[in-house]
MARZA-53026 format. One line per 3 residues: number of its first residue (from 1); their letters; for each residue x, y, z of C-alpha. Coordinates in steps of 0.02 Angstrom, whole numbers, padded with zeros to 5 digits. Example, Ala and Ser with C-alpha at 12.3 -4.5 7.8 and 13.67 -1.06 7.14 Angstrom:
REM MARZA-53026
1	as	00615/-00225/00390; 00684/-00053/00357
***
This chain:
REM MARZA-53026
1	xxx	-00174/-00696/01179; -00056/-00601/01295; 00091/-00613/01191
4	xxx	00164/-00438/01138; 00136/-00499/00969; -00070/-00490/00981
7	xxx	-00049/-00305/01067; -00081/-00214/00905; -00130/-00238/00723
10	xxx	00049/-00188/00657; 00130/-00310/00748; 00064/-00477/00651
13	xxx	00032/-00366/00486; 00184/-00271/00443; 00267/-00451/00460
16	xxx	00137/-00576/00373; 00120/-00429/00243; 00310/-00418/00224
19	xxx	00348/-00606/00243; 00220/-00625/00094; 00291/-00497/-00006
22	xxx	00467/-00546/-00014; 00400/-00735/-00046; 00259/-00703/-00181
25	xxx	00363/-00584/-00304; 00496/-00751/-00328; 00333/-00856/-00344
28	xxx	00247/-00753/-00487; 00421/-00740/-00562; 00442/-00934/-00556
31	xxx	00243/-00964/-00619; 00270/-00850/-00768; 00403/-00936/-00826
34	xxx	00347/-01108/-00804; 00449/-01187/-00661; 00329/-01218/-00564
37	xxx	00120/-01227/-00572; -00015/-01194/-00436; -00211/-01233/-00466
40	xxx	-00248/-01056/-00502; -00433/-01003/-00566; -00406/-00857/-00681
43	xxx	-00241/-00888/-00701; -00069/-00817/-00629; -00064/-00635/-00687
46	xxx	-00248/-00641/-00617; -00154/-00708/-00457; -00012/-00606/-00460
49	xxx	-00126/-00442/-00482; -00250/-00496/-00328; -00129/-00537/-00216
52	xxx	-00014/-00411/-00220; -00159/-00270/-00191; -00289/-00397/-00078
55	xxx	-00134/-00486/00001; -00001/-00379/00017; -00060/-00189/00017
58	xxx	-00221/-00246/00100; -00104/-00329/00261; 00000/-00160/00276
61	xxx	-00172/-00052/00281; -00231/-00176/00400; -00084/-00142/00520
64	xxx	-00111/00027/00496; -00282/00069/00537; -00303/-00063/00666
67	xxx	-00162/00018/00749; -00213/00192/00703; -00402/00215/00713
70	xxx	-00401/00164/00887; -00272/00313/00937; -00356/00446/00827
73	xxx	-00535/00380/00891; -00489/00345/01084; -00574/00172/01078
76	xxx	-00522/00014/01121; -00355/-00046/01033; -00402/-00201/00921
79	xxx	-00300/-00331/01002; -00311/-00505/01075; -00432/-00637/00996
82	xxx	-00511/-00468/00874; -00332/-00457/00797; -00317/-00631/00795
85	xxx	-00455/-00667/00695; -00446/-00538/00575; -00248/-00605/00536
88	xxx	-00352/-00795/00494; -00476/-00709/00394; -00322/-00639/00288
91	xxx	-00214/-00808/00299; -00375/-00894/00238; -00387/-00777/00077
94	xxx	-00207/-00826/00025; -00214/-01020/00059; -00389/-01016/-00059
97	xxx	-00322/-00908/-00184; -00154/-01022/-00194; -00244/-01176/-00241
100	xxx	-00399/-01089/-00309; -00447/-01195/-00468; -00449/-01363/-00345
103	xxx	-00609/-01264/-00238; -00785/-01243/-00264; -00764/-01054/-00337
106	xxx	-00885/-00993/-00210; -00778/-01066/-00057; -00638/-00947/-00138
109	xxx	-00752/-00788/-00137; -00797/-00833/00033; -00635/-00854/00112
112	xxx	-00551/-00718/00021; -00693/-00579/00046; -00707/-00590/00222
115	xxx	-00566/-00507/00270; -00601/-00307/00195; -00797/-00314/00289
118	xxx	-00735/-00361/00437; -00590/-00247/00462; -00722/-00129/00424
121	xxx	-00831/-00187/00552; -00674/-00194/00683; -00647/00009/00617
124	xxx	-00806/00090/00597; -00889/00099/00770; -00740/00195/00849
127	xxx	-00768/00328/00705; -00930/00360/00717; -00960/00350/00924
130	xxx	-00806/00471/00888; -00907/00591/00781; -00744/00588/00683
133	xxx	-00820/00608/00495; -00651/00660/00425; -00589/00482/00440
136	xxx	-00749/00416/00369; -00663/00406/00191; -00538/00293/00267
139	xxx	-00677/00165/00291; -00759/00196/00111; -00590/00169/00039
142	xxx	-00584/00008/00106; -00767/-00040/00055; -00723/-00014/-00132
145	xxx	-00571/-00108/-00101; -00674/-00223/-00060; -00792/-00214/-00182
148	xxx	-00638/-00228/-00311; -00613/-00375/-00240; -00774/-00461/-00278
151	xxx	-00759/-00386/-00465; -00593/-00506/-00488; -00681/-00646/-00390
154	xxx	-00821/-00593/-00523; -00709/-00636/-00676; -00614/-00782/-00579
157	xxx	-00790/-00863/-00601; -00817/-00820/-00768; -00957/-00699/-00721
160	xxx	-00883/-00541/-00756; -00737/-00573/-00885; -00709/-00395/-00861
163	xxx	-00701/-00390/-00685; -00528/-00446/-00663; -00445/-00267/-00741
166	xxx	-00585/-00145/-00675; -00539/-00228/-00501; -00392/-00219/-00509
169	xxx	-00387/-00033/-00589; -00511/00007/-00455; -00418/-00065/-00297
172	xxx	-00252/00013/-00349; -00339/00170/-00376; -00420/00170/-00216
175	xxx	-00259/00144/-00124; -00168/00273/-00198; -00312/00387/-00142
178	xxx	-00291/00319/00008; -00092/00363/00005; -00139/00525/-00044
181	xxx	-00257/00531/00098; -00150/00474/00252; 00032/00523/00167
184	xxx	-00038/00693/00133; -00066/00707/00332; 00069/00629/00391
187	xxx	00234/00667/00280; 00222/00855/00322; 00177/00821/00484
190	xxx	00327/00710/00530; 00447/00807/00427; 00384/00988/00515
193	xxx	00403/00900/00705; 00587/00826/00649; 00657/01014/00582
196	xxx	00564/01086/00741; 00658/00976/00859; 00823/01008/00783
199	xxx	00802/01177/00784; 00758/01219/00603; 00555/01279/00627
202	xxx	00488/01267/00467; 00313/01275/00413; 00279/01117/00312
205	xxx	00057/01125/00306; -00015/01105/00163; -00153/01231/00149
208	xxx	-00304/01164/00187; -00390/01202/-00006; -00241/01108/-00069
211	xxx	-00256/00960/00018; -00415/00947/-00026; -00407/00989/-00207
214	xxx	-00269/00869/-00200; -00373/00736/-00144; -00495/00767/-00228
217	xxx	-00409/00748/-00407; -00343/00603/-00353; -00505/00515/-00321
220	xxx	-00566/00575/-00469; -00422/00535/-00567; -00448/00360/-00509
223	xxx	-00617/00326/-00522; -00635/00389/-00710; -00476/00272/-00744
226	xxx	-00550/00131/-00660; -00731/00153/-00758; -00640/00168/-00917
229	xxx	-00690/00369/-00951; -00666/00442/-01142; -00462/00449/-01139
232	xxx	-00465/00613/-01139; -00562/00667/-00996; -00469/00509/-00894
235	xxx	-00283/00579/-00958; -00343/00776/-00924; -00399/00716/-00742
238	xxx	-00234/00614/-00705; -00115/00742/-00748; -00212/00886/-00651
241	xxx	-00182/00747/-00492; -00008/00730/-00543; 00008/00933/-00551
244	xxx	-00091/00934/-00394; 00024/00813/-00306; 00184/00880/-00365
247	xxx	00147/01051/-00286; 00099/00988/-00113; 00259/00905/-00109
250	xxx	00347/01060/-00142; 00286/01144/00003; 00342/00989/00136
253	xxx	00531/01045/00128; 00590/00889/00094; 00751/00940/00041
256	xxx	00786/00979/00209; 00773/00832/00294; 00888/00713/00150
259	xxx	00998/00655/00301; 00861/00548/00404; 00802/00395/00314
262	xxx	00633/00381/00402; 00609/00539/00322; 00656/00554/00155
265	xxx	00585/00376/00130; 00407/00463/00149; 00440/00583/00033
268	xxx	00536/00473/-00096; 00377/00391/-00090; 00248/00532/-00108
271	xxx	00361/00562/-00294; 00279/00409/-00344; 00115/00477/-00326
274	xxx	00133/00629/-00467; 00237/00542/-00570; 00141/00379/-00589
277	xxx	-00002/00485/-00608; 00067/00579/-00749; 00155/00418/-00822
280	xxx	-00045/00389/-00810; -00107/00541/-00913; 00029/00517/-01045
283	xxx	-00037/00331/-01086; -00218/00390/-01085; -00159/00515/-01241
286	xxx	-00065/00395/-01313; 00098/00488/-01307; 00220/00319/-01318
289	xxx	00181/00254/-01127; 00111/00098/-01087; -00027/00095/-00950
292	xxx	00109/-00050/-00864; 00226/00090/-00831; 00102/00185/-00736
295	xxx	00018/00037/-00650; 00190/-00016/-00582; 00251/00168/-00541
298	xxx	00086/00160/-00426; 00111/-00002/-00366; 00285/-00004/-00331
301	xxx	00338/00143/-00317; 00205/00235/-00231; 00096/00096/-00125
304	xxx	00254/-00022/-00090; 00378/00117/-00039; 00250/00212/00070
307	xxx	00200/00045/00129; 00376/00007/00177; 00411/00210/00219
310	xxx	00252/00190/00379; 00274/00009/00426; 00477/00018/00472
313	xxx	00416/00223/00579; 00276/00137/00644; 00362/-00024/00678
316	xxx	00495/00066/00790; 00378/00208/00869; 00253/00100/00926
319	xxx	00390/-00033/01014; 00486/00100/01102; 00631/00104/01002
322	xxx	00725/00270/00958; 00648/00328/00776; 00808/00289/00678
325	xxx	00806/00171/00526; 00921/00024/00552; 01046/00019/00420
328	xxx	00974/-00125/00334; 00799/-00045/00325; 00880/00092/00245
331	xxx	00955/-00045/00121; 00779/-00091/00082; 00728/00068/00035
334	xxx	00854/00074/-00093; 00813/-00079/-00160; 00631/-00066/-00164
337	xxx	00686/00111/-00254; 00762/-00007/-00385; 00624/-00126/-00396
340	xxx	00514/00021/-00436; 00639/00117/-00582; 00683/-00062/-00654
343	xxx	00510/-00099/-00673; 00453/00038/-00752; 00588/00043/-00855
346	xxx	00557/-00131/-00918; 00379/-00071/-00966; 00431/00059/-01055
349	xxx	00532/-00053/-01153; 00703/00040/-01141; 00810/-00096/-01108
352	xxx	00819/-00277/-01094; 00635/-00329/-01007; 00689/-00507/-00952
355	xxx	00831/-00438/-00859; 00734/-00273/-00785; 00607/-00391/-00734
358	xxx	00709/-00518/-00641; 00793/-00360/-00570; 00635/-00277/-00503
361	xxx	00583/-00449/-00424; 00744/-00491/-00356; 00780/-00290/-00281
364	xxx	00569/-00303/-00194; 00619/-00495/-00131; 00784/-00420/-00044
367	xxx	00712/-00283/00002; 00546/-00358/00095; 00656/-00497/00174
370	xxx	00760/-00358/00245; 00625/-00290/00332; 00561/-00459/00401
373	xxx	00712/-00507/00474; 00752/-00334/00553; 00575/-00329/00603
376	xxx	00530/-00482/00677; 00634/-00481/00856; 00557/-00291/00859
379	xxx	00392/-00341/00838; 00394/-00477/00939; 00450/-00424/01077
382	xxx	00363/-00310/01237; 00380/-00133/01186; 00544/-00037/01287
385	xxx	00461/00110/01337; 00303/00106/01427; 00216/00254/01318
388	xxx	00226/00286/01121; 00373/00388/01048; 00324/00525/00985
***
């Protein structure tokens, strides 16, 4: 387990996670329109649904905060046989849910909700011996992601036929709080230090009742979505996030930083965040949006790009290469940009679905495939420089 590639959590995440995601999109696409079958219990949107939150999204925070919580904690990196096992815990949720209806239901659950626990366990200890309760709601996060989990495990065993949607709802939800969490620390933060060092000082903060109002109304947002709240207290809640949202990314300047790619990718993907919320709040009242817009202006648009925005920063940063976006990476953010618009559009029924959809699924294929194959010699590889980039 000496091999660069066991060093840190991002390493084997941000590639299994993007390997999977260029590879799964094609497969739902093919299942949906019968080429092909798999032994799925619950069925493929079921499939489709869990694994892009629990396989996808879930590898990416994985990377992150395995990576991350270490640093911010000064405890011991999670590396070696740790990392190792965590990355079969998540390769054993996949292989069960892929063949799912040929296994005892219960040998599903119990490969597939492994993974979220543990990575708490691997997370938690460093917080607390840290006294660092400010990242505490990084761990809860993930606990009702897992938790959202078992709900669609729940339904996929035909105890909980409503599980499958209020897990779903729910782990969405919690990762965009999540977004709104660690983007709403870091997207400022990165775009402040980049005008600082080229000699444009620019206060980019967030004050502090902001943030937290803005947090806030996102996790509230969320969780009276997820519980299925009166519409109207639901809709009122999500726009107020959306509001909330909109004017924290007014203050980060991002206007002023449109010629670095590492950069405006962050804050291409914080718009997400308000305007999926408010696609949100307009399908709650009714007013001619359907809750599959929103869902996939979260999704894609928000938790993919941001996903795609940290991983390709982190990716470089972390291996000692100079913090500038290969020109393919910056290919993949447009395309992922386009997954995200044709998407939506297709749920909002403005044009020809079929062809937004196979657009969408083709743009997030390219896109994630990009990053692998950029990615892999970096992350693979000993690191150039023998402390972190700043």
């Amino acid at each position: 387990m000496q091999h660069p590639f066991w060093s840190e959590g991002l390493r084997p995440f941000f590639l299994l996670g993007s390997a999977f995601a260029a590879v799964s999109i094609p497969l739902w696409v093919l299942l949906a329109s019968g080429s092909i079958d798999l032994p799925l219990r619950g069925g493929m949107l079921a499939w489709h649904i869990h694994e892009t939150l629990f396989g996808f999204v879930a590898a990416a925070m994985a990377g992150f905060l395995t990576t991350a919580v270490p640093q911010w904690t000064g405890a011991k990196p999670i590396a070696g046989l740790p990392l190792a096992l965590l990355v079969l815990l998540w390769l054993a949720g996949r292989a069960a849910w892929a063949v799912s209806a040929a296994l005892p239901g219960w040998a599903v659950a119990a490969a597939d909700l492994a993974f979220l626990p543990a990575l708490c366990l691997a997370l938690g200890p460093g917080i607390v011996r840290a006294r660092q309760w400010r990242n505490l709601p990084v761990i809860l996060l993930v606990l009702i992601l897992a938790a959202a989990n078992a709900a669609m495990h729940a339904a996929a065993l035909g105890e909980w036929p409503e599980g499958s949607m209020t897990g779903a709802r729910f782990g969405l939800l919690a990762v965009i709080v999540l977004v709104s969490l660690i983007g709403g620390r870091i997207v400022p933060a990165f775009t402040r230090n980049a005008l600082a060092a080229a000699g444009r000082p620019v206060e980019t903060a967030t004050p502090a009742w902001l943030a937290a109002a803005g947090n806030l109304a996102v996790a509230v947002a969320g969780a009276l979505i997820a519980i299925g709240a009166p519409p109207a207290a639901a809709g009122t809640a999500a726009l107020a996030a959306a509001g909330l949202a909109a004017l924290r990314l007014s203050s980060w300047h991002g206007w002023k930083i449109r010629h670095v790619p590492l950069l405006w990718v962050l804050h291409l993907a914080w718009i997400w965040v308000p305007a999926g919320l408010a696609l949100y709040g307009l399908a709650l009242f009714g007013i001619g949006v359907p809750e599959g817009a929103a869902i996939h202006a979260l999704a894609v648009g928000a938790a993919a790009t941001m996903v795609m925005a940290v991983s390709s920063r982190a990716g470089l940063g972390h291996t000692g290469r100079p913090l500038t976006a290969p020109r393919p990476v910056v290919a993949a953010y447009l395309l992922l940009t386009f997954s995200a618009v044709s998407r939506v559009l297709a749920a909002l029924g403005t044009a020809d679905g079929s062809l937004l959809l196979y657009l969408s699924a083709a743009c997030w294929s390219g896109a994630f495939a990009l990053f692998f194959c950029v990615y892999l010699p970096i992350l693979t590889r000993p690191r150039l420089q023998p402390t972190p980039a700043p």
